[in-house]
ZADO-1210 file (C-alpha; in nm, 4 decimals, padded with zeros to 6 digits):
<atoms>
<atom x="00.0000" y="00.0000" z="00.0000" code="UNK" pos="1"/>
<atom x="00.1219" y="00.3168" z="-00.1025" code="UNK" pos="2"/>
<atom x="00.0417" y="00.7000" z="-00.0577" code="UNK" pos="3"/>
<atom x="-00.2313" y="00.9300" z="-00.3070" code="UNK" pos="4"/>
<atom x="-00.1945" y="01.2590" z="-00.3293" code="UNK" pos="5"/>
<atom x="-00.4722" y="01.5019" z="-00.4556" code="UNK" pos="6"/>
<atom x="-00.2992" y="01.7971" z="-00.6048" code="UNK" pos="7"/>
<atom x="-00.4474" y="02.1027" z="-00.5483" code="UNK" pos="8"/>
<atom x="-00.6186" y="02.1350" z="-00.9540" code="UNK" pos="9"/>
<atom x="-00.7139" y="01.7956" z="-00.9612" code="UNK" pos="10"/>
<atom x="-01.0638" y="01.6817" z="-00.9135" code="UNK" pos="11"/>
<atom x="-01.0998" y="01.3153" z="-00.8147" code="UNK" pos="12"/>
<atom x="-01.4364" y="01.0786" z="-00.8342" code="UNK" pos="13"/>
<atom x="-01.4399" y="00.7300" z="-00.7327" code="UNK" pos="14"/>
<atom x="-01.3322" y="00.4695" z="-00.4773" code="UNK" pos="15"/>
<atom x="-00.9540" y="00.4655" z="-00.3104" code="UNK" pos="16"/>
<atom x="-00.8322" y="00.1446" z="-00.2540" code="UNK" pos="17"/>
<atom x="-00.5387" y="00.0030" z="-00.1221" code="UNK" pos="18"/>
<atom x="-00.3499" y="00.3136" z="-00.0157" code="UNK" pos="19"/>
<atom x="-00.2221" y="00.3764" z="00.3477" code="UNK" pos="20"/>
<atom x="-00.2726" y="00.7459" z="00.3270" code="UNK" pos="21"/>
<atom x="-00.4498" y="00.9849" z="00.1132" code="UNK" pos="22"/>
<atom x="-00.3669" y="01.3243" z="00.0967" code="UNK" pos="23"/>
<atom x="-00.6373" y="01.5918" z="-00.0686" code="UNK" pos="24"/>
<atom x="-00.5078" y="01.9181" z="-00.1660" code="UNK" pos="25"/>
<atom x="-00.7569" y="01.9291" z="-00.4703" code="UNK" pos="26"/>
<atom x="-01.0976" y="01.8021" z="-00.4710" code="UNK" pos="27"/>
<atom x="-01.2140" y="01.4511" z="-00.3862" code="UNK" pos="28"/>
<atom x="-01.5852" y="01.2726" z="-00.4065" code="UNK" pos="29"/>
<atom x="-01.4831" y="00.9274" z="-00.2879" code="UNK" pos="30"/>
<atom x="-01.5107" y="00.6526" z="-00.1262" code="UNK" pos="31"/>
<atom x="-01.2199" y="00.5666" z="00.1359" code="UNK" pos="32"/>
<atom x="-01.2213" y="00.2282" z="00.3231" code="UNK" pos="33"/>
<atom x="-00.9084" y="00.2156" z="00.4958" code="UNK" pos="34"/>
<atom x="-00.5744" y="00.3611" z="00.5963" code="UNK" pos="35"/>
<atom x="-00.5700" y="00.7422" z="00.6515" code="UNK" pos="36"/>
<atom x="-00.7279" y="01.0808" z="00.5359" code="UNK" pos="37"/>
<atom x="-00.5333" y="01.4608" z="00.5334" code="UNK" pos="38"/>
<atom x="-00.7568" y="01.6884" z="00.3607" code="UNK" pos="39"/>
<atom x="-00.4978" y="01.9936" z="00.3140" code="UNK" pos="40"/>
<atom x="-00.5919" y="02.3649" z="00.3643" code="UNK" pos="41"/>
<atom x="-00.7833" y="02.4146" z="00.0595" code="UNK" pos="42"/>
<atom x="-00.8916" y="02.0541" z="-00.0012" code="UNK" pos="43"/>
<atom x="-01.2034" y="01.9477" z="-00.0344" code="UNK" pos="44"/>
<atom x="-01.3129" y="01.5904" z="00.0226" code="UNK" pos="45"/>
<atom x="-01.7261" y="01.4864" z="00.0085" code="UNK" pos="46"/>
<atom x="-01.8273" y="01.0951" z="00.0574" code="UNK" pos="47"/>
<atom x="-01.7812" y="00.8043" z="00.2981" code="UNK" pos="48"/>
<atom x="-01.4520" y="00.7409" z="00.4835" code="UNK" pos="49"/>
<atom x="-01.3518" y="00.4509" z="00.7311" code="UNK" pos="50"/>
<atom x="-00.9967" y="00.5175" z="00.8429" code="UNK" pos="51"/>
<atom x="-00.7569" y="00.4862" z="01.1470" code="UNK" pos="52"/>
<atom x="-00.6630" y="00.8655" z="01.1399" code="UNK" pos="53"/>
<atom x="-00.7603" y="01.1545" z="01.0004" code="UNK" pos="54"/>
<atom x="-00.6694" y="01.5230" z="00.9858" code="UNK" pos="55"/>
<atom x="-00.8750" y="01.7856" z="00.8627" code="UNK" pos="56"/>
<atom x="-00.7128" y="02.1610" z="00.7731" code="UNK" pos="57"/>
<atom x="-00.9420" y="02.2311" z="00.4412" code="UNK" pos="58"/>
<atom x="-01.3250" y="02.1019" z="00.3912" code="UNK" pos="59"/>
<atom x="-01.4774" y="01.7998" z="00.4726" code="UNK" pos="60"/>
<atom x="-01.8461" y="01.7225" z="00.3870" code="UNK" pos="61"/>
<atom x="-02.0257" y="01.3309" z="00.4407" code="UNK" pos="62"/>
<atom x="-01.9573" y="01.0451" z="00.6193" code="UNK" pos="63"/>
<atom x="-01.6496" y="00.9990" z="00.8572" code="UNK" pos="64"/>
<atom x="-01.5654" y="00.7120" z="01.1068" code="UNK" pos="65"/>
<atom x="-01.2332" y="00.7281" z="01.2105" code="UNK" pos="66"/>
<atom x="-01.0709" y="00.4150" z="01.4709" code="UNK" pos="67"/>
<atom x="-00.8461" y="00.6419" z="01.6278" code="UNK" pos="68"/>
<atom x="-00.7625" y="01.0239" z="01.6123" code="UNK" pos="69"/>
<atom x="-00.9809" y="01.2674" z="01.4053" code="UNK" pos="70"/>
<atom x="-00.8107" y="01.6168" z="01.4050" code="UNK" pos="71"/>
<atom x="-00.9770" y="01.9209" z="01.3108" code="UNK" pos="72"/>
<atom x="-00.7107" y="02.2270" z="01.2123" code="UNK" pos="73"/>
<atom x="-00.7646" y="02.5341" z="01.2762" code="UNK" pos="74"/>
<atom x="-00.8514" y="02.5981" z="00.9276" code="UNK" pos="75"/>
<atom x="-01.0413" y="02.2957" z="00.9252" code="UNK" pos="76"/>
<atom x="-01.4064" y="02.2391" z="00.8904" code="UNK" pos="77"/>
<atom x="-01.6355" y="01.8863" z="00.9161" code="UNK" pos="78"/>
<atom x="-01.9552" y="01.8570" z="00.8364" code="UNK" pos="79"/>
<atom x="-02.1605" y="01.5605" z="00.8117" code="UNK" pos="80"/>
<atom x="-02.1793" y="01.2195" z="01.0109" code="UNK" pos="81"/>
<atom x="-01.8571" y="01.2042" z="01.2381" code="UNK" pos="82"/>
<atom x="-01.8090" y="00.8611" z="01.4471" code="UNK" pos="83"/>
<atom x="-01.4077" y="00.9086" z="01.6310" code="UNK" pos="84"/>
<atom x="-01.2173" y="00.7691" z="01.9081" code="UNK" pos="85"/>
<atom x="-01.0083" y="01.0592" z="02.0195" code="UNK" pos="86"/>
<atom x="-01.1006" y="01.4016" z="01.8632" code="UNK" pos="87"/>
<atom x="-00.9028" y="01.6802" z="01.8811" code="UNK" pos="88"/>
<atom x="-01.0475" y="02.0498" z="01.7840" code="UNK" pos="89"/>
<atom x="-00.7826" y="02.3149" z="01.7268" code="UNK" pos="90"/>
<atom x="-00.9178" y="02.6943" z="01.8019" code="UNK" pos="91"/>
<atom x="-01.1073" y="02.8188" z="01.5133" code="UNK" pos="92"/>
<atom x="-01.1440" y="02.4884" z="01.3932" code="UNK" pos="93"/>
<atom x="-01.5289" y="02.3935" z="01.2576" code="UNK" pos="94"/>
<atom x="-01.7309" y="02.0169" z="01.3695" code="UNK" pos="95"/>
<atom x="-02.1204" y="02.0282" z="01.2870" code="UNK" pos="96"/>
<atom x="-02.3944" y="01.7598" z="01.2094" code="UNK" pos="97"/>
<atom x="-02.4224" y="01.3766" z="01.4058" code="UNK" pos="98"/>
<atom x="-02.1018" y="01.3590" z="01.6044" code="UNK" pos="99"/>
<atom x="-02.0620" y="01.0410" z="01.8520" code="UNK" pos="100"/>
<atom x="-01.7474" y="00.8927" z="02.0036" code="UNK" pos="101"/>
<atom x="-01.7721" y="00.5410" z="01.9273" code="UNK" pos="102"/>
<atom x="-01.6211" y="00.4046" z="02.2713" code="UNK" pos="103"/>
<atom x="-01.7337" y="00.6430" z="02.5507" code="UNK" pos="104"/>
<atom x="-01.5261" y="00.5956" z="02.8284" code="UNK" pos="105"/>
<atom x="-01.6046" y="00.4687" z="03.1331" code="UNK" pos="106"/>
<atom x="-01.7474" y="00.7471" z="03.4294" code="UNK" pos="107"/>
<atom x="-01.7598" y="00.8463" z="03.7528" code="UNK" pos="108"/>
<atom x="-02.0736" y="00.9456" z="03.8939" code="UNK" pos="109"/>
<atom x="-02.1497" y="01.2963" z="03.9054" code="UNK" pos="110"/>
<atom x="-02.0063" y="01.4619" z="04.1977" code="UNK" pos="111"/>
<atom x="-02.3487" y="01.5535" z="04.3802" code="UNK" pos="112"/>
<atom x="-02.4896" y="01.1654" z="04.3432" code="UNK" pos="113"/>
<atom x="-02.1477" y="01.0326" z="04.5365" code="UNK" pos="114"/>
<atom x="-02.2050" y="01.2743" z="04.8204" code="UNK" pos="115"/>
<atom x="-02.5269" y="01.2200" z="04.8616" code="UNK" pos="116"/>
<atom x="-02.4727" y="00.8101" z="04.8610" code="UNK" pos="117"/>
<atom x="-02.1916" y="00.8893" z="05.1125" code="UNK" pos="118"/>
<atom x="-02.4578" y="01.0767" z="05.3255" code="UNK" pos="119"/>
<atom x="-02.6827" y="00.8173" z="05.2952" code="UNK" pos="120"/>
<atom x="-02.4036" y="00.5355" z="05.3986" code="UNK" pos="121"/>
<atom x="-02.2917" y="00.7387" z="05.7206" code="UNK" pos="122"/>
<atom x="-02.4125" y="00.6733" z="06.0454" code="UNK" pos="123"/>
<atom x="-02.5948" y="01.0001" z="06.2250" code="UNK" pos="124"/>
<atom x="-02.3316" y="01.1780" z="06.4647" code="UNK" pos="125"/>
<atom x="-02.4458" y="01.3584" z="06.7469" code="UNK" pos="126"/>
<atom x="-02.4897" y="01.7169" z="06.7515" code="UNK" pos="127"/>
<atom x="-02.6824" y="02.0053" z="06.8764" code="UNK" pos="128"/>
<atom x="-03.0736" y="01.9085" z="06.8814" code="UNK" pos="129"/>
<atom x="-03.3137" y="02.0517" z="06.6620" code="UNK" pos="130"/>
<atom x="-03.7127" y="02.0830" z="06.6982" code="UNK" pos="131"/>
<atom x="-03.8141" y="02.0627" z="06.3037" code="UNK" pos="132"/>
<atom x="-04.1953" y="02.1266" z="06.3931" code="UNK" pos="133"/>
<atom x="-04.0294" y="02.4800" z="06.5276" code="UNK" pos="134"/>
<atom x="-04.0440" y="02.8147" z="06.3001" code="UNK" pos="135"/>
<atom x="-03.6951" y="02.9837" z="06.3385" code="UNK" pos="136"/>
<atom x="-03.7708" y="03.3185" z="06.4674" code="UNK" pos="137"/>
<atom x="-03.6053" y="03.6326" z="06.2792" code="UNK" pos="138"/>
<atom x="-03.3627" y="03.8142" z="06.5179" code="UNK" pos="139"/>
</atoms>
């Protein structure tokens, strides 16, 4: 497997196949099923891509599901349906449409449902004594 690169006057329609990395500096409406995607500032790349990385510093407009890292540049904009591992957004960089990690990592629960299972789990302490059926009187 080799590497494709787009140049920037080039206009490309079809499938990529066996090719470990694709760069797009042109214009791409394609189908890419494996190895990895850099859509250059400038670039333009519309269709369905399955990859293990991907960075994104021009346009990118359809279907993307990438295994590992998806990188948006800041010069970078995604549109479309996004499915990633690991995403990282640079500032000014653009993400819109049906984003979704595909493996959501495991959490913690939120921070007010531990203490109140913690107050639950304690045993009462002793402390001053307090009449509840009492209205507090202003002072």
């Amino acid at each position: 497997m080799g590497q494709l690169v787009i140049g920037r006057s080039v206009r490309f329609r079809g499938t990529i196949d066996n090719t470990r990395h694709v760069i797009v500096h042109g214009r791409a409406n394609a189908t890419l099923p494996s190895g990895s995607l850099e859509v250059a500032e400038g670039g333009l790349f519309t269709g369905r891509v399955d990859v293990e990385f991907a960075t994104i510093a021009g346009t990118f407009d359809g279907t993307l599901t990438v295994a590992g890292r998806l990188t948006v540049a800041a010069t970078g904009v995604v549109t479309g349906t996004v499915r990633y591992d690991e995403l990282v957004v640079e500032a000014g960089g653009e993400i819109s449409g049906d984003i979704a990690r595909t493996s959501a990592p495991a959490q913690a629960p939120p921070p007010a449902e531990a203490a109140t299972e913690d107050l639950q789990n304690d045993p009462p302490t002793a402390g001053p004594a307090v009449d509840r059926d009492r209205t507090p009187e202003l002072v």
